[in-house]
MARLOLO-649630 format. One record per residue (C-alpha): residue number from 1; residue in three letters; chain; x, z, y. Coordinates in steps of 0.2 Angstrom, whole numbers. Layout:
BEGIN
<r NUM 'ALA' 'A' <X Z Y>>
...
***
This chain:
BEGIN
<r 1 'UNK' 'A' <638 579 465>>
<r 2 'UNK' 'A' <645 585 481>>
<r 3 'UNK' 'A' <647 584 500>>
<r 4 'UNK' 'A' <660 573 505>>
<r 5 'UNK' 'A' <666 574 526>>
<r 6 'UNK' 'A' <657 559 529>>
<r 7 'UNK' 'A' <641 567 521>>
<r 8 'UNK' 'A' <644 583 532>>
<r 9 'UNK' 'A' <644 575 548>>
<r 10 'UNK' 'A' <628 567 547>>
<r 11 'UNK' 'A' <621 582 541>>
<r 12 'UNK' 'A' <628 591 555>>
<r 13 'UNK' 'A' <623 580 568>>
<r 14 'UNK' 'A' <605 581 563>>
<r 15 'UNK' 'A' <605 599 563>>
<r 16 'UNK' 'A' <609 596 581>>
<r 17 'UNK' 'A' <596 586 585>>
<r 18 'UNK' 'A' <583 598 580>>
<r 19 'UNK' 'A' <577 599 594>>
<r 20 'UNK' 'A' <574 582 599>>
<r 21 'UNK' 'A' <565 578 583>>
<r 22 'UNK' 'A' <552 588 588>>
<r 23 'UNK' 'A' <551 584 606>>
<r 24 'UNK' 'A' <548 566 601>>
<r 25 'UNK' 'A' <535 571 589>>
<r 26 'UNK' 'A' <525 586 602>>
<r 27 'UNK' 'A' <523 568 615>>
<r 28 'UNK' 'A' <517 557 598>>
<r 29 'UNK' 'A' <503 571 596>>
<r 30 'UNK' 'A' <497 568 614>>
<r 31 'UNK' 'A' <491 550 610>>
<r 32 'UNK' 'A' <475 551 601>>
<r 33 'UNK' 'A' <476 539 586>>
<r 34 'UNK' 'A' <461 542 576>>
<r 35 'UNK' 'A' <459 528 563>>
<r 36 'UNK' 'A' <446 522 573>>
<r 37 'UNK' 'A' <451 522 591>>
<r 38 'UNK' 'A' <460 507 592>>
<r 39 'UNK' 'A' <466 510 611>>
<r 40 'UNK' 'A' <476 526 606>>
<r 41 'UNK' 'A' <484 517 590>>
<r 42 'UNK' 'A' <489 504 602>>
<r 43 'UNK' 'A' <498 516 613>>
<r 44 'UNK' 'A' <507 526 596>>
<r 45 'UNK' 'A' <512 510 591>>
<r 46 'UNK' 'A' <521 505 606>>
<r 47 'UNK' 'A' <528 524 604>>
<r 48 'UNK' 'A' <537 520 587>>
<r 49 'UNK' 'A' <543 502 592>>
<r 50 'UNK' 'A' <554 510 605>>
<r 51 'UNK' 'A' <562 521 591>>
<r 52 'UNK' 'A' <560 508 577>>
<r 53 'UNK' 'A' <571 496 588>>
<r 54 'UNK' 'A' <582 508 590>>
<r 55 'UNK' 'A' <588 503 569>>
<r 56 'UNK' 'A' <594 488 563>>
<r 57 'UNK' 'A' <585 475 556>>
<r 58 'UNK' 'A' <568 465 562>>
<r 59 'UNK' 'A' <555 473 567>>
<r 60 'UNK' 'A' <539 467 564>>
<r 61 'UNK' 'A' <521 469 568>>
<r 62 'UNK' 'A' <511 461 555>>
<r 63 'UNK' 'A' <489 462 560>>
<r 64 'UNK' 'A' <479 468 548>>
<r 65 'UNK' 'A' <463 461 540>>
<r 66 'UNK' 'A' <449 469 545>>
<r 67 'UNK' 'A' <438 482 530>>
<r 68 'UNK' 'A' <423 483 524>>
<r 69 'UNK' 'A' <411 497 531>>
<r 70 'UNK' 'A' <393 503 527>>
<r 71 'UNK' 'A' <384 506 543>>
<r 72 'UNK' 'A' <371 521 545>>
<r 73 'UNK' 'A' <359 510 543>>
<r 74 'UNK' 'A' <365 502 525>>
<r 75 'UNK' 'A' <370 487 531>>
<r 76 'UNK' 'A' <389 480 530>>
<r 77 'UNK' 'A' <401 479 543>>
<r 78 'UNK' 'A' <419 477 546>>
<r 79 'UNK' 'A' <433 490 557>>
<r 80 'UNK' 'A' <448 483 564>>
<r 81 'UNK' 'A' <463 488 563>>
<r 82 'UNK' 'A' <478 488 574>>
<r 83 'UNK' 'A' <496 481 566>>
<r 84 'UNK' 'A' <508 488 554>>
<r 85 'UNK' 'A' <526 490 558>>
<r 86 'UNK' 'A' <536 485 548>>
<r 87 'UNK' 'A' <557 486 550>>
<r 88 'UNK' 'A' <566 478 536>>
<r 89 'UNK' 'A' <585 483 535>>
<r 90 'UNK' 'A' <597 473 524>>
<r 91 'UNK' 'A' <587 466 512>>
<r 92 'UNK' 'A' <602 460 503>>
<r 93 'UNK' 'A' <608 476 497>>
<r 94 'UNK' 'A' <608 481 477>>
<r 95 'UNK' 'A' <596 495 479>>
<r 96 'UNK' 'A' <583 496 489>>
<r 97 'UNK' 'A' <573 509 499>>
<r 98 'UNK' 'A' <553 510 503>>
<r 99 'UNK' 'A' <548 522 514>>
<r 100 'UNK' 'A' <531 523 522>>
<r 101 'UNK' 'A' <520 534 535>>
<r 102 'UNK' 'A' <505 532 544>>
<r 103 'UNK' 'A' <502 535 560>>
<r 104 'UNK' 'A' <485 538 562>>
<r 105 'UNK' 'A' <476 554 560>>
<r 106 'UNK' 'A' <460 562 558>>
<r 107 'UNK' 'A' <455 567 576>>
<r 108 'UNK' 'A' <440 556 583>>
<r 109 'UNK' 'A' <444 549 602>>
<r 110 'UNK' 'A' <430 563 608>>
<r 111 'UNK' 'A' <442 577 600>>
<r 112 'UNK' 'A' <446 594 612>>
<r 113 'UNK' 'A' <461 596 601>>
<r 114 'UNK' 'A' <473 586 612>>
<r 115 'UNK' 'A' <490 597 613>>
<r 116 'UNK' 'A' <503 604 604>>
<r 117 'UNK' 'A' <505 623 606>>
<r 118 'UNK' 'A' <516 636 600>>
<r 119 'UNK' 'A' <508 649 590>>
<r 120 'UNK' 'A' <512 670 592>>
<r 121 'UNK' 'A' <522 664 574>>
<r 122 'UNK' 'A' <531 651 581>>
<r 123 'UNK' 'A' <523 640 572>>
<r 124 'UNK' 'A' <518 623 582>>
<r 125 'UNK' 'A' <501 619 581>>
<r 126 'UNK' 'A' <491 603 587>>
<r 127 'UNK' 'A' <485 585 579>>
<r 128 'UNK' 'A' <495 574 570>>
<r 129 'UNK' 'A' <511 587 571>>
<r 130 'UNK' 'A' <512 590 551>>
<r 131 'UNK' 'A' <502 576 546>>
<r 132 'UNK' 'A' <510 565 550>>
<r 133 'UNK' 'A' <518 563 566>>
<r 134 'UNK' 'A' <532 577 563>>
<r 135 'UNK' 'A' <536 567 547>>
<r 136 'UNK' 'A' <537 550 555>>
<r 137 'UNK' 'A' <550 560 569>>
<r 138 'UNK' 'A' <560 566 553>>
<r 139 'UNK' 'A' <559 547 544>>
<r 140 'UNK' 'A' <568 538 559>>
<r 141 'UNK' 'A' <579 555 563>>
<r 142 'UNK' 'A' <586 553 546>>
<r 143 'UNK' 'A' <586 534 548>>
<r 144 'UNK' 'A' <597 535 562>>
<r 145 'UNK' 'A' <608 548 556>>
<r 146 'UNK' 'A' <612 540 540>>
<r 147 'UNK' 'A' <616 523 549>>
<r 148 'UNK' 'A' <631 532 555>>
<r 149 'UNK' 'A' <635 534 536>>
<r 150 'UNK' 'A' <651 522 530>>
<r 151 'UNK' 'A' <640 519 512>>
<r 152 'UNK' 'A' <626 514 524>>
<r 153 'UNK' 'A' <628 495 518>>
<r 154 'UNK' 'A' <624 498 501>>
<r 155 'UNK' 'A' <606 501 502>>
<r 156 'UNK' 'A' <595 491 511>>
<r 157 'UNK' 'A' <577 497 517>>
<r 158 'UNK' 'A' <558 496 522>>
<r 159 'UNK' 'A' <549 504 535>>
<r 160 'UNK' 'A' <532 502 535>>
<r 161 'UNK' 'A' <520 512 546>>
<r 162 'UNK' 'A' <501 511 544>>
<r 163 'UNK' 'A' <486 514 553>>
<r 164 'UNK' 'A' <473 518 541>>
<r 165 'UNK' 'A' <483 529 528>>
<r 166 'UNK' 'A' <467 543 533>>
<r 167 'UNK' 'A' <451 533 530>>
<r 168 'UNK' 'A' <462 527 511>>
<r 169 'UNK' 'A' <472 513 517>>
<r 170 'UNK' 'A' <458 499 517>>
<r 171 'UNK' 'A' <467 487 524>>
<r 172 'UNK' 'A' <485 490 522>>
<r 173 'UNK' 'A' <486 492 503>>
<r 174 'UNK' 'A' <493 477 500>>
<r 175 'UNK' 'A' <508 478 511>>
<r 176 'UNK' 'A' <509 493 502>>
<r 177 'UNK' 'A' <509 486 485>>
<r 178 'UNK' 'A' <522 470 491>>
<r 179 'UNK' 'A' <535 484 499>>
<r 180 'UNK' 'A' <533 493 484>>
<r 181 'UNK' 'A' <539 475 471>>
<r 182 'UNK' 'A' <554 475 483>>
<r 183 'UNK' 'A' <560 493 478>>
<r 184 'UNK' 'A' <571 505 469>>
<r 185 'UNK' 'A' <566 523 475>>
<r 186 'UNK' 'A' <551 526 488>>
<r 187 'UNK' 'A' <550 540 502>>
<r 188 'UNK' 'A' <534 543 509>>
<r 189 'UNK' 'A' <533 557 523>>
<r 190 'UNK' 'A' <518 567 522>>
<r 191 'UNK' 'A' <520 586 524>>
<r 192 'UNK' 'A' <526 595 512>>
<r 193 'UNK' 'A' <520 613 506>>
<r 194 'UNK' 'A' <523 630 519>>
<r 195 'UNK' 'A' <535 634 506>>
<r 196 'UNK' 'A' <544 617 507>>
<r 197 'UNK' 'A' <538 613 488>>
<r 198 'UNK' 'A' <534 594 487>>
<r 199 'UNK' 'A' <520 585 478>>
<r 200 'UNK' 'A' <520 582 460>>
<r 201 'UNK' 'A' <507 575 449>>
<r 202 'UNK' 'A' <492 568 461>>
<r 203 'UNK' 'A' <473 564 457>>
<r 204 'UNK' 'A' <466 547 461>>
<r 205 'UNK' 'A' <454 545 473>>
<r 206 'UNK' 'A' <439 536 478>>
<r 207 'UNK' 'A' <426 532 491>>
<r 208 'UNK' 'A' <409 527 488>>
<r 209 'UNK' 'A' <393 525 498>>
<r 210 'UNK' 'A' <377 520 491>>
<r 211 'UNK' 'A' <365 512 503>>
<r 212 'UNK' 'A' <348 516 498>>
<r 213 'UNK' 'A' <332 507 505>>
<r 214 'UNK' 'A' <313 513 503>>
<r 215 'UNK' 'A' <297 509 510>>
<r 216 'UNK' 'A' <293 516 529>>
<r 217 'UNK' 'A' <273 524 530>>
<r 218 'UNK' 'A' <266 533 542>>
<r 219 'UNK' 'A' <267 552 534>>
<r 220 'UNK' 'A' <252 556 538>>
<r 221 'UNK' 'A' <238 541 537>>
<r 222 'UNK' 'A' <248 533 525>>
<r 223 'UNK' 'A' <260 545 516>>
<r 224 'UNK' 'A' <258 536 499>>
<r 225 'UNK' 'A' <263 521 503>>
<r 226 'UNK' 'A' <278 526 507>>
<r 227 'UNK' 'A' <295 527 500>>
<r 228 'UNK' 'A' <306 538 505>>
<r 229 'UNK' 'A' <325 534 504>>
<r 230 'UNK' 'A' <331 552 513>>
<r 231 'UNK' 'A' <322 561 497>>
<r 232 'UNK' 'A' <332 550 486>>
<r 233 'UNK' 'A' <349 551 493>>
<r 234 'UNK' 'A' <347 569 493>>
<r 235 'UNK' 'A' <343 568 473>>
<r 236 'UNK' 'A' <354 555 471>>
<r 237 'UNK' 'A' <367 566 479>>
<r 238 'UNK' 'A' <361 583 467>>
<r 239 'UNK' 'A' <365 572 452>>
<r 240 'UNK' 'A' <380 568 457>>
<r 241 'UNK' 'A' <386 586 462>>
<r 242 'UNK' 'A' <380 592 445>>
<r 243 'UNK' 'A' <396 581 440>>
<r 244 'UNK' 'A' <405 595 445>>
<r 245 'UNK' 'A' <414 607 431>>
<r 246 'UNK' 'A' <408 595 416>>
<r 247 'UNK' 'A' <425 587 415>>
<r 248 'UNK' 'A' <443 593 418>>
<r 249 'UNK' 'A' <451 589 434>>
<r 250 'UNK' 'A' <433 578 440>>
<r 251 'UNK' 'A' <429 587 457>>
<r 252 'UNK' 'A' <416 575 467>>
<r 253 'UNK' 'A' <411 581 484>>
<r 254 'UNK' 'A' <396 573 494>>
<r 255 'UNK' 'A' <404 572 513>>
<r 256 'UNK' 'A' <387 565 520>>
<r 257 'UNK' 'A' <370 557 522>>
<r 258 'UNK' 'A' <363 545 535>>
<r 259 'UNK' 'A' <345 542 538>>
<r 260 'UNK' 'A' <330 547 543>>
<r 261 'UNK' 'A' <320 547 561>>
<r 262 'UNK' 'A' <305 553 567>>
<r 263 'UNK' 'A' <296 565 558>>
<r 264 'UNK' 'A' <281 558 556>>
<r 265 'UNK' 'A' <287 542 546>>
<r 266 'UNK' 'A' <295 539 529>>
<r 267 'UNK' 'A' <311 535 530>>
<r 268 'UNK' 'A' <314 518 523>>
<r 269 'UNK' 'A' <334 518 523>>
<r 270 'UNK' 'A' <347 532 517>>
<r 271 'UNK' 'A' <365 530 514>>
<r 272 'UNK' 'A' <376 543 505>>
<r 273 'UNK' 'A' <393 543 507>>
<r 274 'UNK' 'A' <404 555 492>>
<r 275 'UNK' 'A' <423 556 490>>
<r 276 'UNK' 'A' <427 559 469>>
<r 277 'UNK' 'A' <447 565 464>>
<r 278 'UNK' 'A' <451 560 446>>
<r 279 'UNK' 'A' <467 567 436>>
<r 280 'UNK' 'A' <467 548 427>>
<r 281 'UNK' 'A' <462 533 423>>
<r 282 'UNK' 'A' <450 538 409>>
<r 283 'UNK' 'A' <441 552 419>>
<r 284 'UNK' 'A' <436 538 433>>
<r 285 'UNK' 'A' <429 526 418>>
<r 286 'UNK' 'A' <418 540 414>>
<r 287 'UNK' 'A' <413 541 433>>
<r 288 'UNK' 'A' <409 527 435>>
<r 289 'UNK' 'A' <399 527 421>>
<r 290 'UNK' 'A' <391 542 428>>
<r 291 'UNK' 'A' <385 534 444>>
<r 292 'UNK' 'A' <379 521 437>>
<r 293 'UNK' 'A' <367 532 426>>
<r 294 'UNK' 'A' <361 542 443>>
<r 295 'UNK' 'A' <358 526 453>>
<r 296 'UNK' 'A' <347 518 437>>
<r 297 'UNK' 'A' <338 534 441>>
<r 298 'UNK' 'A' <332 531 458>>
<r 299 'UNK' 'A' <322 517 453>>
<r 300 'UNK' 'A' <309 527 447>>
<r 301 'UNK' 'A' <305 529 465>>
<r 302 'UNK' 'A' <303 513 468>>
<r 303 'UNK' 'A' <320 513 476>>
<r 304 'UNK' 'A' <335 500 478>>
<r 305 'UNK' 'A' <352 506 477>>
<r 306 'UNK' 'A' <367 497 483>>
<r 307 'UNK' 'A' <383 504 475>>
<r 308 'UNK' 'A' <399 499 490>>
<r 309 'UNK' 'A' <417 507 489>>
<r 310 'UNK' 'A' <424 514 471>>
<r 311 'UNK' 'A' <441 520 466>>
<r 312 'UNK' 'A' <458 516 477>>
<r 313 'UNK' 'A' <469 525 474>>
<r 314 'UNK' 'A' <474 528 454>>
<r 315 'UNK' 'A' <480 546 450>>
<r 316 'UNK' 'A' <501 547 451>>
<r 317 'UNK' 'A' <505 557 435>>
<r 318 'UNK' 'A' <525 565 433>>
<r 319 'UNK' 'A' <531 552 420>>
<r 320 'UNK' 'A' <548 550 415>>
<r 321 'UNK' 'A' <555 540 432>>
<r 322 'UNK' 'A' <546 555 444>>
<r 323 'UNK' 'A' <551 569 434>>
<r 324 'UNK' 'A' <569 559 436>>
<r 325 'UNK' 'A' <569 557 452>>
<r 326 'UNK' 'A' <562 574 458>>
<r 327 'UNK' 'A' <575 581 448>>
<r 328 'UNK' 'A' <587 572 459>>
<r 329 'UNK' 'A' <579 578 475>>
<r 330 'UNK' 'A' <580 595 470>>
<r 331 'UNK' 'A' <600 593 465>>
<r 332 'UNK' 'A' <602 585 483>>
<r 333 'UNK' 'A' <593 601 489>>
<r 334 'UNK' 'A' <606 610 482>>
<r 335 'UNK' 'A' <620 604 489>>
<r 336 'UNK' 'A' <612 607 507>>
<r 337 'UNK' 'A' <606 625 502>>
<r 338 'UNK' 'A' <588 619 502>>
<r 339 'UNK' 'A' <579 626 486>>
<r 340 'UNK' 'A' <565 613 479>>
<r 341 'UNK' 'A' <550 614 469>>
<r 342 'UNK' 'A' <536 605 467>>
<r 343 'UNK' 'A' <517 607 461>>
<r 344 'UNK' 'A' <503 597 456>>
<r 345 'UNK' 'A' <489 593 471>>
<r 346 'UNK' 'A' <473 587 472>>
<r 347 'UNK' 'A' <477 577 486>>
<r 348 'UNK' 'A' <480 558 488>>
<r 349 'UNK' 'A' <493 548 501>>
<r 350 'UNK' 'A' <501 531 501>>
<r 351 'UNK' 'A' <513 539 486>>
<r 352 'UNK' 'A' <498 535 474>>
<r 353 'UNK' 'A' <499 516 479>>
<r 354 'UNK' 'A' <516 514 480>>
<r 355 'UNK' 'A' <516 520 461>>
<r 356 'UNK' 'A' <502 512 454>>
<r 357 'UNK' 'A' <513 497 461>>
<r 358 'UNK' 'A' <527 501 451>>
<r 359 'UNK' 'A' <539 509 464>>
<r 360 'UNK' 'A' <543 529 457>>
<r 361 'UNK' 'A' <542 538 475>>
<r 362 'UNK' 'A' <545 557 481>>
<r 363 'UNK' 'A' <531 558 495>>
<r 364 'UNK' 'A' <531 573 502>>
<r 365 'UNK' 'A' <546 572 512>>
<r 366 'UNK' 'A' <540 577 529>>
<r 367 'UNK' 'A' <540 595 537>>
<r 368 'UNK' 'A' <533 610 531>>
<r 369 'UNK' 'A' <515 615 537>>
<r 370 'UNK' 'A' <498 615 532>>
<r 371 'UNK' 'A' <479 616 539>>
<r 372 'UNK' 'A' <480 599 538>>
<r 373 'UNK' 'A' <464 589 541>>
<r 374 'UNK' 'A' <457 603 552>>
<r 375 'UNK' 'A' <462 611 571>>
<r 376 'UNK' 'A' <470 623 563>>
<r 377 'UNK' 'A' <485 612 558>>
<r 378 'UNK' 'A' <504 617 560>>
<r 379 'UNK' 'A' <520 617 558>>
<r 380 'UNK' 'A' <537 623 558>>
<r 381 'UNK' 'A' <549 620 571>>
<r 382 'UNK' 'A' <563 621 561>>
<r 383 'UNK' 'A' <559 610 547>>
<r 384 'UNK' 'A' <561 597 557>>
<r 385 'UNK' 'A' <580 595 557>>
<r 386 'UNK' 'A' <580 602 538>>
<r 387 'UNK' 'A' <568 588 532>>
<r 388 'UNK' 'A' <578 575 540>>
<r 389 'UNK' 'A' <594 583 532>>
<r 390 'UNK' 'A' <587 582 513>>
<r 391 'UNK' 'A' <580 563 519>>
<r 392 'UNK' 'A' <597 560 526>>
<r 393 'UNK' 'A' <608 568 509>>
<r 394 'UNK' 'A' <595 557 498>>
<r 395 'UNK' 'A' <599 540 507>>
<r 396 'UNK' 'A' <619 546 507>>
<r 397 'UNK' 'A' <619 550 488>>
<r 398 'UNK' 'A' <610 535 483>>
<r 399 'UNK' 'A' <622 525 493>>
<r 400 'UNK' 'A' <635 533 482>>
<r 401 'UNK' 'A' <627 528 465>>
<r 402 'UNK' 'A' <625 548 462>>
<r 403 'UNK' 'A' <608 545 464>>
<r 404 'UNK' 'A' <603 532 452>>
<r 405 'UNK' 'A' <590 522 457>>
<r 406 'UNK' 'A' <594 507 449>>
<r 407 'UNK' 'A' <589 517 434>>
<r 408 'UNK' 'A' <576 527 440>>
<r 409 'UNK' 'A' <567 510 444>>
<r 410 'UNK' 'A' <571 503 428>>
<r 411 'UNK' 'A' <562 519 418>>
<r 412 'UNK' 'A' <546 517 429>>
<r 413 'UNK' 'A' <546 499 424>>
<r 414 'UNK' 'A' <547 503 406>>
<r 415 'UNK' 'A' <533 517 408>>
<r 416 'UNK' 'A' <520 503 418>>
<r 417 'UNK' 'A' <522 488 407>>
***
């Protein structure tokens, strides 16, 4: 494998246009696109459209069904969601490309963490910028470099952008798992380690809330009467913490409890809401199992327990196909001087669906940073243009053949049927 002229003039352009990659990402980070405000992921949207059409192709905007909720009073609801985009580039082509972001984040409408800044480090700090706006900048920077490429006829792809990827892709899974049936290789952009490590082996993870429903008293005149759904989400959630440490790789973390009132009167309605990561299929069986035990429990406080949510995204192991094709990244790294590793991580993205659909996918292909998740978020300046060169030298070498994805397709196949 080797850079041919072609090759280093892509490269070299993008390494020019550093600059602008993370220009265009610092103005995404000032619209506030929490999953839930609908206004600010209508105004991102409109962001990427005006780069997305800049690509061959048909861009689409395709709505989204809206998901299932539990309110803080127990009772079901739905969310709305905003579109998907989705640009879809020769879908002729022998091989085919997946590659996937979100772009929504975590910050809530009411958020004080509005700008990007640029730390004492000269690190860039500010919402979205790793996770994942930078790596939606570094996708279509890569996208439009390589179009430039002559072999850029022989690989077809899909872009598909979400707005829910943060509250577990509710509502966008299936798009997910139908770009995923029409692919060789995917690419999803979610940062990658400070150290520009990628992702190797992920967890599964689910989402559960258990609505809990008692009996309202007066807690004085009439305390024994009652019964109290806040005590029993608050045991409920005990037995459930207690899951912690007895089997390998099972963490399960109880993120919050809604209920109660006045303090004077038993609470008659509690929901609890817990996030469980699982190394595999048989570990979430035995979770499962485990809640279901805890929930039998409540009864003996005269308690009903409604079980909503469960397991979404299954655990992505390094079978044969990954460790193939990360092994291709890291020789693609090596031809542009970039060093790659990668590491197991407890944590979840659109990669997990796109494999549990079939589709072997390097998903970490966004800049470096970290904090994620938190104000403290960052990251580097520079990884910008290096990200979208290793994108960029993937796309070119699996436009050549010396990338086979063909095959590395066909070995995921074998391992999913």
């Amino acid at each position: 494998m080797q850079l041919t002229s072609d090759d280093q003039r892509v490269l070299a352009n993008l390494s020019a246009r550093g600059e602008t990659l993370v220009a265009r990402a610092v103005d995404w980070c000032a619209i506030n696109s929490g999953s839930r405000n609908l206004a600010g992921l209508e105004q991102q949207r409109g962001a990427l459209e005006a780069v997305l059409s800049r690509l061959p192709g048909d861009l689409e905007r395709v709505p989204l069904p809206p998901s299932p909720e539990v309110g803080a009073d127990g009772a079901p609801k739905s969310q709305a969601h905003t579109a998907a985009l989705r640009l879809t580039v020769r879908p002729e082509a022998p091989t085919q490309v997946i590659l996937t972001g979100h772009y929504d984040t975590v910050y809530p409408a009411e958020t004080g963490f509005r700008a990007v800044l640029t730390r004492a480090d000269g690190a860039l700090g500010g919402p979205g910028i790793a996770d994942m706006k930078g790596g939606i900048s570094v996708m279509l920077g890569a996208l439009e470099a390589f179009e430039t490429h002559p072999l850029a006829a022989r690989i077809g792809y899909v872009v598909l952008l979400s707005p829910d990827e943060e509250i577990g892709s509710p509502a966008s899974a299936p798009l997910l798992a139908e770009a995923a049936s029409r692919g060789h290789i995917g690419m999803t952009y979610e940062p990658c380690m400070p150290d520009g490590a990628l992702a190797g082996a992920r967890k599964g993870s689910g989402n559960f809330h258990v609505s809990i429903r008692g009996r309202a008293a007066h807690a004085g005149r009439d305390f024994a009467s009652g019964r109290n759904a806040l005590a029993g989400a608050a045991e409920l959630a005990t037995l459930l913490d207690a899951l912690n440490g007895r089997r390998g790789g099972v963490t399960v973390n109880i993120g919050r409890i809604d209920g109660g009132g006045a303090l004077n009167v038993v609470p008659d309605s509690a929901v609890l809401r817990f996030n469980i990561r699982v190394p595999d299929t048989a570990a979430a069986d035995w979770c499962s199992s485990e809640i279901r035990e805890a929930m039998a429990r409540m009864t003996a406080r005269d308690l009903t327990v409604t079980l909503h949510g469960g397991f979404t995204r299954p655990a992505k192991p390094v079978n044969a196909a990954q460790q193939r094709l990360l092994e291709s990244v890291r020789s693609v790294g090596a031809l542009i001087g970039q060093t790659i590793a990668w590491r197991d991580s407890g944590g979840v993205c659109e990669g997990n669906n796109l494999f549990a659909a079939g589709l072997p996918n390097v998903d970490t292909l966004g800049v470096r940073g970290g904090d994620i998740h938190s104000e403290a978020e960052y990251a580097w300046p520079e990884s910008f243009a290096e990200r979208a060169r290793l994108s960029a030298a993937l796309l070119m070498k699996i436009a050549s053949g010396e990338v086979d994805a063909n095959a590395i397709r066909a070995a995921n196949t074998r391992w999913h049927s």
